[in-house]
C-alpha positions in Angstrom: 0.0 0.0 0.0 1.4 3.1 -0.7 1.7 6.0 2.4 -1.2 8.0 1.3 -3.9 5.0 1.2 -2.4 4.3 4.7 -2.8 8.0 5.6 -6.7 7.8 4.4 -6.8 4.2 6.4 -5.8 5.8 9.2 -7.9 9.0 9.4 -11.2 6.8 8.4 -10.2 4.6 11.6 -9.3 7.6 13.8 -13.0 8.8 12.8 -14.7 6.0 13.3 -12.7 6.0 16.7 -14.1 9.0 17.7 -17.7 8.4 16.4 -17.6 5.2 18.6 -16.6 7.0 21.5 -19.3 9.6 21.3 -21.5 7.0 21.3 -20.2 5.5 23.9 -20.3 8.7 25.9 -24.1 8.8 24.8 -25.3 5.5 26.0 -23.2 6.2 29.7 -24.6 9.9 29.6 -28.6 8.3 29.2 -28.0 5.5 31.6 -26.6 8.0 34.4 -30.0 10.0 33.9 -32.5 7.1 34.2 -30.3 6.2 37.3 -30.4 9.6 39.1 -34.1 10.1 37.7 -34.9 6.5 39.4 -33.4 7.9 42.3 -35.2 10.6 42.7 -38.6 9.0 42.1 -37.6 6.5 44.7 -36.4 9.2 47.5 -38.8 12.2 46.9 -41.8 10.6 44.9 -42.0 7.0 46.0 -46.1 6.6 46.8 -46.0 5.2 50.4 -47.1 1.5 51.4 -50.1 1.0 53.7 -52.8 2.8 54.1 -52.7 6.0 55.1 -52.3 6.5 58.9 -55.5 7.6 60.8 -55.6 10.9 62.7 -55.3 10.8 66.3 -58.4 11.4 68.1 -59.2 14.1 70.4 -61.7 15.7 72.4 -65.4 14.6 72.2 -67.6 17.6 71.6 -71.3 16.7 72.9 -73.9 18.5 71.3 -77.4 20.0 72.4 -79.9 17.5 71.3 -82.5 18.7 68.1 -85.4 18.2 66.9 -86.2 17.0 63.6 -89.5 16.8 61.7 -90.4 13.3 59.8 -92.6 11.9 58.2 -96.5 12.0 59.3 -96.2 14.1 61.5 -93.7 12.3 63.3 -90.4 13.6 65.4 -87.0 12.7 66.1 -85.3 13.9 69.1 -81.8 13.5 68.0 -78.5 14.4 70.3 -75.2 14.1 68.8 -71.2 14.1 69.9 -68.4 14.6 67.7 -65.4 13.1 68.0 -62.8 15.5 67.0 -58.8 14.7 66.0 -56.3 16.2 68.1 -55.1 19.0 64.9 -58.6 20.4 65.6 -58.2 21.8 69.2 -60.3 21.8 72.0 -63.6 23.3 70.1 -65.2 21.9 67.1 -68.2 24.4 66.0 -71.2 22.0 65.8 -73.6 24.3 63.5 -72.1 22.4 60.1 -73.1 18.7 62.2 -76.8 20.0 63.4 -77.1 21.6 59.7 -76.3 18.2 57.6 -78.0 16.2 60.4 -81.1 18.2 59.6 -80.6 17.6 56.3 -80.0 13.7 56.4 -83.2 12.8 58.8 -85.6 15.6 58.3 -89.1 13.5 56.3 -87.7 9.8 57.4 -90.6 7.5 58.6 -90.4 6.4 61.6 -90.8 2.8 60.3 -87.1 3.3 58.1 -85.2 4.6 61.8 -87.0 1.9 63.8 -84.8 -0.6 61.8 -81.1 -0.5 63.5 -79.3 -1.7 60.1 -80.9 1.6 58.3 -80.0 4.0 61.4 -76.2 2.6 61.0 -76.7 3.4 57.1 -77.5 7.1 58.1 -74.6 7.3 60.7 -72.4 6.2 58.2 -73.7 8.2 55.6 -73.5 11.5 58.5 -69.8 10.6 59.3 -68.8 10.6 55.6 -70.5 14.4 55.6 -69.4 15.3 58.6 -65.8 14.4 57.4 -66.3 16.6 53.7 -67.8 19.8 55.7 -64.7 20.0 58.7 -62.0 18.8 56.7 -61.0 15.6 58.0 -61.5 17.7 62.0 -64.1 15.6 62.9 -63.2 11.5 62.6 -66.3 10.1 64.4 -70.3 11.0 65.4 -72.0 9.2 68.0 -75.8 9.5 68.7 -76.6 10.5 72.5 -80.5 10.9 71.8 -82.3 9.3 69.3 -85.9 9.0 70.3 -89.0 9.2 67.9 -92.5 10.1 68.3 
C-alpha cells in the first residue's frame, strides 16, 4: 500500500474511533440519567405503602340535642357528639353537624329509623358528611338521643 492509502486508512479509523466514543459517551450519559431520575422518584416521589395513617383522636364535643321533623307528623329527638382529632383543638363548632344532620333525617318514617341496620346506614352516611364539611376535624359522630315520636 502506498503512504497516502495508509494516511486515508488511518484518518477513516481515527474517525470511526471517535464516532464510537461519542456513542459510547451517549449510551453512559442516558444511563446516568435514568439512574439519578430513578433515584429521585424512589427518594422524593416514592407513593407510600399501607394505608394511610389515621388521625389521632381528640376531644369529644357533645352536642345540644334537636329536633327533627319526619314523616306524618312524626319527630326525632336526636342528640349528637363529635369526636374531634387532636389537629382540631379543644372546640369543634357544631352548627355544620346540626345543619347536615337536619338535612340527612328531616321527612324519614319512623318505620325506616326503627330498623337499626338503616339508622347505622345514616350514621355512616352522616360521618362521611361530617368528614367533607370539617375537613377531615371531625373522625367520628356518636348518637346520644335518638328517640321518635
Amino acid at each position: 500500500m502506498s503512504k497516502t492509502k495508509t494516511k486515508v486508512a488511518d484518518e477513516a479509523g481515527e474517525e470511526e474511533k471517535k464516532k464510537g466514543g461519542k456513542a459510547k459517551l451517549l449510551v453512559i450519559v442516558v444511563v446516568l440519567l435514568a439512574v439519578v431520575g430513578g433515584a429521585g422518584y424512589w427518594f422524593v416521589l416514592k407513593p407510600r405503602s399501607g394505608p394511610p395513617k389515621p388521625p389521632d383522636p381528640g376531644v369529644v364535643v357533645a352536642l345540644d340535642a334537636i329536633q327533627i321533623n319526619l314523616a306524618d307528623e312524626h319527630y326525632l329527638k336526636l342528640g349528637l357528639a363529635l369526636q374531634a382529632s387532636k389537629s382540631a383543638g379543644e372546640e369543634v363548632d357544631g352548627s355544620k353537624a346540626l345543619d347536615q344532620a337536619i338535612a340527612l333525617f328531616s321527612g324519614r318514617s319512623m318505620d325506616q329509623l326503627a330498623r337499626s341496620a338503616y339508622r347505622q346506614r345514616l350514621k355512616h352516611e352522616l360521618e362521611h358528611r361530617l368528614d367533607k364539611a370539617y375537613d377531615g376535624d371531625v373522625i367520628g359522630v356518636y348518637f346520644t338521643d335518638f328517640v321518635t315520636q
